[in-house]
Every structure is written in C-alpha cells, then in structure tokens.
ROVO-300519 format. One record per residue: residue number from 1; residue in one letter; z, x, y of N, C-alpha, C, O in turn. Coordinates in steps of 0.02 Angstrom, whole numbers, plus 50000, padded with zeros to 5 digits. Layout:
N
NODE  seq  type  n.w  n.u  n.v  ca.w  ca.u  ca.v  c.w  c.u  c.v  o.w  o.u  o.v
NODE  NUM  a  Z  X  Y  Z  X  Y  Z  X  Y  Z  X  Y
...
This chain:
78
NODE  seq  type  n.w  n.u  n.v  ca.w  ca.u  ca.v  c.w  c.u  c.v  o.w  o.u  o.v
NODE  1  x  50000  50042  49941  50000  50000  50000  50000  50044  50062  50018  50103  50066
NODE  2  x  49975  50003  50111  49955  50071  50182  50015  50049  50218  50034  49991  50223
NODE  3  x  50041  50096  50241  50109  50106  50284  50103  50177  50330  50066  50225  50320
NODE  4  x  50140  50167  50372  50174  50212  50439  50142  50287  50398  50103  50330  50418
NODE  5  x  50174  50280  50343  50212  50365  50313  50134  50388  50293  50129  50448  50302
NODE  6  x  50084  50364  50273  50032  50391  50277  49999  50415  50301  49955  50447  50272
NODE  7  x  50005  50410  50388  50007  50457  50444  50063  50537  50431  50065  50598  50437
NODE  8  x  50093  50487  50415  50143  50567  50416  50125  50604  50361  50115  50665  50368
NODE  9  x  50121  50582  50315  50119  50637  50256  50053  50664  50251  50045  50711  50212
NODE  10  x  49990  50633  50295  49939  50654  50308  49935  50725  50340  49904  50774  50320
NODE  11  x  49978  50716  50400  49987  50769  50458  50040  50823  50441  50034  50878  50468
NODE  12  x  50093  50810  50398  50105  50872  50363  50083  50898  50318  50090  50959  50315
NODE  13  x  50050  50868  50272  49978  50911  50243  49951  50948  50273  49942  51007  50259
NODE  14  x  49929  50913  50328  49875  50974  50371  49914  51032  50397  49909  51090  50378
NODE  15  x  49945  51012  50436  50012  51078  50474  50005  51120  50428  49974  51173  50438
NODE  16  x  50041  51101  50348  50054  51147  50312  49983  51209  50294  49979  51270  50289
NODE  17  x  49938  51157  50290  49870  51185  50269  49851  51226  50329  49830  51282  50312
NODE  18  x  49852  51215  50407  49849  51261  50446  49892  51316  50445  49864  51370  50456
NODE  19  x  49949  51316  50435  49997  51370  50432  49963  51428  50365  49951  51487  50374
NODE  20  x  49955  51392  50306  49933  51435  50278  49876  51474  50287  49871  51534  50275
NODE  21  x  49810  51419  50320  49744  51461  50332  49770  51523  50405  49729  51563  50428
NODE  22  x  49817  51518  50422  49839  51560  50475  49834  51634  50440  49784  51669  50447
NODE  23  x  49880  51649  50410  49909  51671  50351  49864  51709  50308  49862  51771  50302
NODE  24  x  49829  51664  50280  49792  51686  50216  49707  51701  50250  49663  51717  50210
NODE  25  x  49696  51697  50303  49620  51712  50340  49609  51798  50301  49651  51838  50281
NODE  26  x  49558  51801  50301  49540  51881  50273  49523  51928  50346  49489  51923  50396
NODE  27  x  49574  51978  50312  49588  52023  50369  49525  52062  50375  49504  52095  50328
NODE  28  x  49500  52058  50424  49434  52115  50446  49419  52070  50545  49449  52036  50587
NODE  29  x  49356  52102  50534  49318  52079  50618  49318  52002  50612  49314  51970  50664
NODE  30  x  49322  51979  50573  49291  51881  50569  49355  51848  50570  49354  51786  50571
NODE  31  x  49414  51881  50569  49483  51862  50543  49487  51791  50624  49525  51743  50620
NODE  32  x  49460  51796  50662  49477  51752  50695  49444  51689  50702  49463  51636  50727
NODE  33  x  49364  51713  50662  49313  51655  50660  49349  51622  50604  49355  51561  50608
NODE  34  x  49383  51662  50537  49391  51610  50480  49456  51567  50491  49461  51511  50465
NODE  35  x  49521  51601  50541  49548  51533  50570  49528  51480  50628  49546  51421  50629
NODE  36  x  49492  51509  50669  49489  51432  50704  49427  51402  50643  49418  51342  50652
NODE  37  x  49389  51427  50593  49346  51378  50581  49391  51329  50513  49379  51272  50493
NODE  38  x  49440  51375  50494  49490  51331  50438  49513  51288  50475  49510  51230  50457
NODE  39  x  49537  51302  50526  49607  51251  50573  49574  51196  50584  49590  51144  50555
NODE  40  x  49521  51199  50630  49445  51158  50669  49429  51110  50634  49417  51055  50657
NODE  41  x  49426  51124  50579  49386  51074  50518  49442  51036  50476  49431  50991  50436
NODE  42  x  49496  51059  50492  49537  51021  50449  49570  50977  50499  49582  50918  50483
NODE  43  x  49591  51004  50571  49592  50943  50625  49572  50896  50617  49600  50844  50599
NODE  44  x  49483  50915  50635  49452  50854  50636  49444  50817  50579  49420  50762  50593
NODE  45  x  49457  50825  50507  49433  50799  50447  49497  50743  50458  49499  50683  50447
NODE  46  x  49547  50789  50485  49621  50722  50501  49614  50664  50536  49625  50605  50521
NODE  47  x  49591  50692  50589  49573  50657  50651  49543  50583  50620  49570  50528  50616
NODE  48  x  49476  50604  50600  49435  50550  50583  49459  50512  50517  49428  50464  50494
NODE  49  x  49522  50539  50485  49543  50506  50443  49574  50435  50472  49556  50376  50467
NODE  50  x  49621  50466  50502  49668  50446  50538  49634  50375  50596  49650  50317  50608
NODE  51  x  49602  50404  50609  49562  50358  50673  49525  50287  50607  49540  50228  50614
NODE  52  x  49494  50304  50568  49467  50269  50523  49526  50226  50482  49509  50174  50454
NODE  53  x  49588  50247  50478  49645  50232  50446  49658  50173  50497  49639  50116  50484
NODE  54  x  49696  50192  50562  49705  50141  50604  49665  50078  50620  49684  50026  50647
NODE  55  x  49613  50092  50601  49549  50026  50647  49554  49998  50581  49508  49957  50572
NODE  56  x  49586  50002  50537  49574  49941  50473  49642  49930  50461  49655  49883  50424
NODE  57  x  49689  49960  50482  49742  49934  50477  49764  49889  50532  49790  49836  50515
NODE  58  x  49758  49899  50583  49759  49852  50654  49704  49851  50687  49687  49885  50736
NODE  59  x  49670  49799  50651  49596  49803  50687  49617  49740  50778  49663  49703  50795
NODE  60  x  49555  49762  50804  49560  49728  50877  49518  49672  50865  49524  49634  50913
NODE  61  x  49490  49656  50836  49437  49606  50854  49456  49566  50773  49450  49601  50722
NODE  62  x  49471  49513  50769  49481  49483  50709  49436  49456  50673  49406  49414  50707
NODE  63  x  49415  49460  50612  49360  49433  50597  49366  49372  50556  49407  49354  50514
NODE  64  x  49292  49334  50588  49289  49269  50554  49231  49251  50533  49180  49276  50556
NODE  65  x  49232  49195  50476  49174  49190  50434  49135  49135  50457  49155  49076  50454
NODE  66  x  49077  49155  50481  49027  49128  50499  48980  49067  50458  48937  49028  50477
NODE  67  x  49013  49081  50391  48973  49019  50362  49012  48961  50328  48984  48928  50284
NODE  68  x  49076  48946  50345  49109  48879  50334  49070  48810  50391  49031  48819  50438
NODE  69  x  49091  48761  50372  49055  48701  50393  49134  48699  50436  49188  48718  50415
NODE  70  x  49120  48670  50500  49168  48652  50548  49244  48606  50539  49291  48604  50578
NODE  71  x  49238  48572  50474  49293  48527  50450  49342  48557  50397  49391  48531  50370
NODE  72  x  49305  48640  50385  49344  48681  50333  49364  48754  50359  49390  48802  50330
NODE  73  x  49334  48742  50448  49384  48807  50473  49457  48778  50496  49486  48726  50511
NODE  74  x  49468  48866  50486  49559  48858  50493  49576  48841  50569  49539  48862  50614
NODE  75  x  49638  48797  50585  49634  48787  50657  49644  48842  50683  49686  48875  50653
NODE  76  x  49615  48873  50739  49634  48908  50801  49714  48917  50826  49739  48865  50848
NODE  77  x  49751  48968  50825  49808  48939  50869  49807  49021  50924  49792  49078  50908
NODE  78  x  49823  49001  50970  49816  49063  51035  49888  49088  51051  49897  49131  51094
C-alpha cells in the first residue's frame, strides 16, 4: 500500500547510494566526472520517481467517466 514512508525510504536509499558513489568513484583524472555523473542520475531517477509517485497519489484534477448515462452518475457534492 502507498504511504508517506515511501518517500522516505526512497530518499534514504538514494543518500545512502550517493554517499557511497562519493566514496567508491575510481580514483584517477575522471574521479570527479564519475561522481557528479553517479550522484546526477540517481537525483534525478528520484526526482521523477517521486514526482510520478505524488501525481497518482494526490492527483489535482479528479477523474470522471465519461460514458455513464446521466441518471447513473454519482451526485456532485462541492
């Protein structure tokens, strides 16, 4: 079931996973391309989790079904 903590345990995954690509990058001249490109990509892979997570869990716009006959939609209440 989708809850709160799936954000969280999402985002300490990643932390953790950044901390390590910190860490574990291979030491030479690129040592700085292979962390921001570990860190970068795992941000954003969150990000868009996350963003994709929210809009279906609290969506803004409610949806309704377009093909009931008028005497079998649900009433409206505002």
């Amino acid at each position: 079931m989708a809850n709160g903590w799936s954000l969280i345990i999402g985002l300490a995954f990643i932390v953790i996973f950044c901390i390590v690509s910190w860490f574990a990058a291979p030491k030479g001249e690129n040592q700085t391309v292979w962390r921001s490109t570990l860190i970068l990509s795992a941000v954003a892979c969150f990000l868009m989790w996350a963003i994709t997570f929210l809009a279906q869990w609290h969506p803004l716009i409610v949806p309704r079904r377009l093909d009931l006959r008028p005497e079998h939609e649900p009433s409206r209440r505002f």
